[in-house]
Biopython code that builds the backbone (N, CA, C, O; Angstrom):
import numpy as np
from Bio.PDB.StructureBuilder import StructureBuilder

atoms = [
    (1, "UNK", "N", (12.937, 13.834, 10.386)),
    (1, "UNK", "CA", (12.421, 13.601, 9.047)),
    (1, "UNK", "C", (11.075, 14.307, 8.931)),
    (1, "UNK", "O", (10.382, 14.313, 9.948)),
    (2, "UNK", "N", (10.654, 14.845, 7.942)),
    (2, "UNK", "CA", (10.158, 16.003, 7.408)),
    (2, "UNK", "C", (8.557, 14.627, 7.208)),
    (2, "UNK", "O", (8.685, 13.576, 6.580)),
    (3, "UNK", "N", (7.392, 15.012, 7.833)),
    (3, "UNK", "CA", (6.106, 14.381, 7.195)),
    (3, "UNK", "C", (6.169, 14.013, 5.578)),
    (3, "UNK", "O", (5.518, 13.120, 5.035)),
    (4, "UNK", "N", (6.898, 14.713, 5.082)),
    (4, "UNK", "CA", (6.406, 14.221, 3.413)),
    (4, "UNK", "C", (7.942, 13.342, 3.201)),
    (4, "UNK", "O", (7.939, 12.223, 2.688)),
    (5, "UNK", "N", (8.879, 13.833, 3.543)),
    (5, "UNK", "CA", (9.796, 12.512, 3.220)),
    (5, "UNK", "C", (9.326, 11.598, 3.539)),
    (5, "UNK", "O", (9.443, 10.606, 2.819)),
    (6, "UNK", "N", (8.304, 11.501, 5.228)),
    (6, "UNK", "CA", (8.181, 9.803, 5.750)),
    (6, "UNK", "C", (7.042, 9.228, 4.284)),
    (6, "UNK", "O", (7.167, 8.216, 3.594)),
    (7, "UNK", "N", (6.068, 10.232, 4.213)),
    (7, "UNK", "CA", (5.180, 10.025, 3.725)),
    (7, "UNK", "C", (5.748, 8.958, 2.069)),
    (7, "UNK", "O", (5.390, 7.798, 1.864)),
    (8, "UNK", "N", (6.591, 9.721, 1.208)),
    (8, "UNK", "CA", (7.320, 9.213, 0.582)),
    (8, "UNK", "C", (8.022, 8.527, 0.301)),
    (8, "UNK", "O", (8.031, 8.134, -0.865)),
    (9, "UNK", "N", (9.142, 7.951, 1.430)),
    (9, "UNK", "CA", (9.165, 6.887, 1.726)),
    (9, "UNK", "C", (8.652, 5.389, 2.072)),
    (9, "UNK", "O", (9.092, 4.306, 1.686)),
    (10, "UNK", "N", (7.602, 5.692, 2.906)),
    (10, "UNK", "CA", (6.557, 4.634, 2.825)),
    (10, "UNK", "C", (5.890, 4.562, 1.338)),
    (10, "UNK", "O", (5.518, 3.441, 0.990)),
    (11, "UNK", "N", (5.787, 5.141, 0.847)),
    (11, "UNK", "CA", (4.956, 4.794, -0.940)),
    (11, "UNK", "C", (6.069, 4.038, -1.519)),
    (11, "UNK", "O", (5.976, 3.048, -2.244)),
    (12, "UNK", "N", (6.927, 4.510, -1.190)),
    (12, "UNK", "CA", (8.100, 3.706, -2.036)),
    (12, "UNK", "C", (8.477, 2.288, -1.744)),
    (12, "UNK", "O", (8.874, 1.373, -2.465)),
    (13, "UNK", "N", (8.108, 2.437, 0.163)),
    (13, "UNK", "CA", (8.605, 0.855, 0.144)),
    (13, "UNK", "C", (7.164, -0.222, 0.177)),
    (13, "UNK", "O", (7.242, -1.425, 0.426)),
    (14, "UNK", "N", (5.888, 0.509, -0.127)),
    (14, "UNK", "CA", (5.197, -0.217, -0.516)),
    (14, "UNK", "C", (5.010, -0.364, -1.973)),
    (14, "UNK", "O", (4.699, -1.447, -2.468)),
    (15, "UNK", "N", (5.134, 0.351, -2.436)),
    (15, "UNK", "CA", (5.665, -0.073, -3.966)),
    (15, "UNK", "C", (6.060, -1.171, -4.219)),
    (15, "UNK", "O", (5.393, -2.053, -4.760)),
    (16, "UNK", "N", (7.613, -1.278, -3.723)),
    (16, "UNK", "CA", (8.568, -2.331, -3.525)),
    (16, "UNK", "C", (8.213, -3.631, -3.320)),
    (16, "UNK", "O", (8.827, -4.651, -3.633)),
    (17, "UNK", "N", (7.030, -3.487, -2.691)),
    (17, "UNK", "CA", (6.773, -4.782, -1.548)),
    (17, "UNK", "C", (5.473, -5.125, -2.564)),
    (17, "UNK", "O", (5.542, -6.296, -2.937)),
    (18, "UNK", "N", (4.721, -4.664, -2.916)),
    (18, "UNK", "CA", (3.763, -5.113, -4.299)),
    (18, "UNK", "C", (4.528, -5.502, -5.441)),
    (18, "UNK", "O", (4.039, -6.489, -5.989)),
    (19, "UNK", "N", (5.721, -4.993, -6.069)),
    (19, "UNK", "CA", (6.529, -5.281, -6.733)),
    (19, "UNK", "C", (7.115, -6.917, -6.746)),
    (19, "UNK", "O", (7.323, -7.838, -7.536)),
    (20, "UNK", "N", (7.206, -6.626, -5.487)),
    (20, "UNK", "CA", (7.852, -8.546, -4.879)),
    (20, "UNK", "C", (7.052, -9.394, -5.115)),
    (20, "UNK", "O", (7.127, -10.220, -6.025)),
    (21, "UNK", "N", (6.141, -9.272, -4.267)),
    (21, "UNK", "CA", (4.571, -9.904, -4.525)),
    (21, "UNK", "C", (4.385, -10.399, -5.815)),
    (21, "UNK", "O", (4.333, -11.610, -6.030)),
    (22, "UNK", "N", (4.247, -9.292, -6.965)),
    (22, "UNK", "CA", (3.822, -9.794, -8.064)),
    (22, "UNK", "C", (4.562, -10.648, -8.807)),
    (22, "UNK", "O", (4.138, -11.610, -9.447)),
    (23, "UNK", "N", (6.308, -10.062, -8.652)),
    (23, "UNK", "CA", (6.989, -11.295, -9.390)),
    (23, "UNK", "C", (6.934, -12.533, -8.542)),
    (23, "UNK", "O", (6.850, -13.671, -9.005)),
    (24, "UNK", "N", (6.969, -12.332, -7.701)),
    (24, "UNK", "CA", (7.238, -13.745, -6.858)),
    (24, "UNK", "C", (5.838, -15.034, -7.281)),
    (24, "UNK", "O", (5.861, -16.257, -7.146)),
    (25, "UNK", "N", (4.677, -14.080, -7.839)),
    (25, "UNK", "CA", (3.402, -14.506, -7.740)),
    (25, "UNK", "C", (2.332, -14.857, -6.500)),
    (25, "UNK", "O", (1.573, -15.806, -6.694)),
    (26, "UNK", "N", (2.259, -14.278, -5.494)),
    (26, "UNK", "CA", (0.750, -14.421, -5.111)),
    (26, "UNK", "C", (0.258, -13.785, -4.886)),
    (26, "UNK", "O", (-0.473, -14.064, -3.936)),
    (27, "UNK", "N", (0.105, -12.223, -5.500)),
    (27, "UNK", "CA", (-1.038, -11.207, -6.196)),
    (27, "UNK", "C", (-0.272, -10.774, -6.887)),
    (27, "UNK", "O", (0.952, -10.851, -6.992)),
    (28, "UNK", "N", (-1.297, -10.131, -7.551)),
    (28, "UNK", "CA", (-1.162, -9.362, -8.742)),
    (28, "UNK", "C", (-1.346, -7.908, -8.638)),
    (28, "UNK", "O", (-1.563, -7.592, -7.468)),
    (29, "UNK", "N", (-1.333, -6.589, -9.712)),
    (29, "UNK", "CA", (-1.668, -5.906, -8.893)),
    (29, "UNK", "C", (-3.340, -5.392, -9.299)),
    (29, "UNK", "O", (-3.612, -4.193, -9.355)),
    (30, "UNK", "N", (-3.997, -6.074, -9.466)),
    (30, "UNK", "CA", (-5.037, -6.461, -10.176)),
    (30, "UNK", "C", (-5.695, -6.942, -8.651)),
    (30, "UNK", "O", (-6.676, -6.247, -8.387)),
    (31, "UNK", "N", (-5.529, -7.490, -8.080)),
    (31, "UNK", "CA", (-5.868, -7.808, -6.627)),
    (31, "UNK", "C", (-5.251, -6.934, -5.508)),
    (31, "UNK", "O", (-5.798, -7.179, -4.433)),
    (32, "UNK", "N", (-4.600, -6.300, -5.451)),
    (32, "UNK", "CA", (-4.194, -5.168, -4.713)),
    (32, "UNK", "C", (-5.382, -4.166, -4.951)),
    (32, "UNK", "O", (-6.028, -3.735, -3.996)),
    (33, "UNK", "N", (-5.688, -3.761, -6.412)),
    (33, "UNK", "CA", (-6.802, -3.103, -6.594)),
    (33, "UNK", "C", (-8.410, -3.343, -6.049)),
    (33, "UNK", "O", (-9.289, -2.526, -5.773)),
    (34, "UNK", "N", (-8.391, -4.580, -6.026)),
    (34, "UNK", "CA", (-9.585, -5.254, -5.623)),
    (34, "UNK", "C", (-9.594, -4.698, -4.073)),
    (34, "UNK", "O", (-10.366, -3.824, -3.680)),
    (35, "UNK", "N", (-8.789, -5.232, -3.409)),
    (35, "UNK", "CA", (-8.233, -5.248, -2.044)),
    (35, "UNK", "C", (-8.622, -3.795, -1.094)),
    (35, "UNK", "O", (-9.261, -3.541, -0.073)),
    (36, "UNK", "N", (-7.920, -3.146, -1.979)),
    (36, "UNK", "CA", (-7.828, -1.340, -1.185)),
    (36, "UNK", "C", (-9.091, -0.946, -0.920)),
    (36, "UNK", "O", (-9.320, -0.605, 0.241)),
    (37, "UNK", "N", (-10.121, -0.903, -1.848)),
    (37, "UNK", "CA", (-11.549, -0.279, -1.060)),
    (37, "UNK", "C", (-11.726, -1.043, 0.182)),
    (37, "UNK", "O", (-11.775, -0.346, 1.196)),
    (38, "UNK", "N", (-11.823, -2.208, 0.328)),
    (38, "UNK", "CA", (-12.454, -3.121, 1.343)),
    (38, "UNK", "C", (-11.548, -2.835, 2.376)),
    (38, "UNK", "O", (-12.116, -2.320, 3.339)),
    (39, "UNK", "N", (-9.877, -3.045, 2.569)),
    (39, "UNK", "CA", (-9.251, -2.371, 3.688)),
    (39, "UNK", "C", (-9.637, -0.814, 4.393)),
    (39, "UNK", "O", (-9.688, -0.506, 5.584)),
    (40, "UNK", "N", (-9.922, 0.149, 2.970)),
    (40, "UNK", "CA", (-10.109, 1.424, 3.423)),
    (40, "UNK", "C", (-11.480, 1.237, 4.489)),
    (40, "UNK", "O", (-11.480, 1.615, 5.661)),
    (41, "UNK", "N", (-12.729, 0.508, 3.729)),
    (41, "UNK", "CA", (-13.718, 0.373, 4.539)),
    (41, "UNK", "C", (-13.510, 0.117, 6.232)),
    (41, "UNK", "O", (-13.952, 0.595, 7.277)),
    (42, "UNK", "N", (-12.523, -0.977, 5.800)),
    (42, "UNK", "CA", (-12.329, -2.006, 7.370)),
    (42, "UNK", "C", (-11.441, -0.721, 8.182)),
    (42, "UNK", "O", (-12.072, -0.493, 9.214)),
    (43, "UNK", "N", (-10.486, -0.001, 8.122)),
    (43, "UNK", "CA", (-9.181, 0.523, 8.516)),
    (43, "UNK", "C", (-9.623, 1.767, 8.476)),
    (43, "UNK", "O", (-8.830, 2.580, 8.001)),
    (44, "UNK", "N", (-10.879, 2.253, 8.909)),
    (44, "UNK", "CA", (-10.998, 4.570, 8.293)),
    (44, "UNK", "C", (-9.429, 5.014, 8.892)),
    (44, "UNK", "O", (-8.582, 4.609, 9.688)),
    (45, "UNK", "N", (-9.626, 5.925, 8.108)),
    (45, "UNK", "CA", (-8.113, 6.830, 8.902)),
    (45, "UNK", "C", (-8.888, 7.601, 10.059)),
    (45, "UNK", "O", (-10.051, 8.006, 10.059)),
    (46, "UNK", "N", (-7.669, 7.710, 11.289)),
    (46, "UNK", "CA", (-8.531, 8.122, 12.341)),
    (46, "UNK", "C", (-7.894, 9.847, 12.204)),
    (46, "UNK", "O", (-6.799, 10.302, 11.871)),
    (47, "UNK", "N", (-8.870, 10.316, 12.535)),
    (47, "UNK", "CA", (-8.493, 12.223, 12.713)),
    (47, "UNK", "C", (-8.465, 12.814, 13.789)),
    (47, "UNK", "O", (-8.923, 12.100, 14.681)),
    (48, "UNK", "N", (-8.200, 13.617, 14.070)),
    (48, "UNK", "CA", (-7.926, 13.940, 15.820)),
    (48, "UNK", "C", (-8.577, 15.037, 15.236)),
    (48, "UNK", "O", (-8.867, 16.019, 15.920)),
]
sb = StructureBuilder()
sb.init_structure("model")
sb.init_model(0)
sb.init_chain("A")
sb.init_seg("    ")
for serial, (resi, resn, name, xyz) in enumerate(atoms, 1):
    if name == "N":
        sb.init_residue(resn, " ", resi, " ")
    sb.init_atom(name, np.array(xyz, "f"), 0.0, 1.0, " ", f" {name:<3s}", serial, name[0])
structure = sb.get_structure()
């Protein structure tokens, strides 16, 4: 599998999985938004 299929794939099944979340109710994606800077902070991407 080709880097941008994986890459694409994973967007999709996190999509999915925020999707669930929200109908199911316990976030929104209003808190996903909140969320992402503070993970990016906690999580840097590492670079070789």
């Amino acid at each position: 599998m080709a880097i941008e299929d994986a890459t694409i794939s994973n967007m999709r099944e996190t999509a999915a999985i925020v999707e669930v979340l929200e109908r199911k109710g316990p976030c929104t994606k209003q808190d996903l938004d909140d969320i992402t800077p503070e993970f990016r902070r906690k999580n840097p991407a590492q670079r070789s």
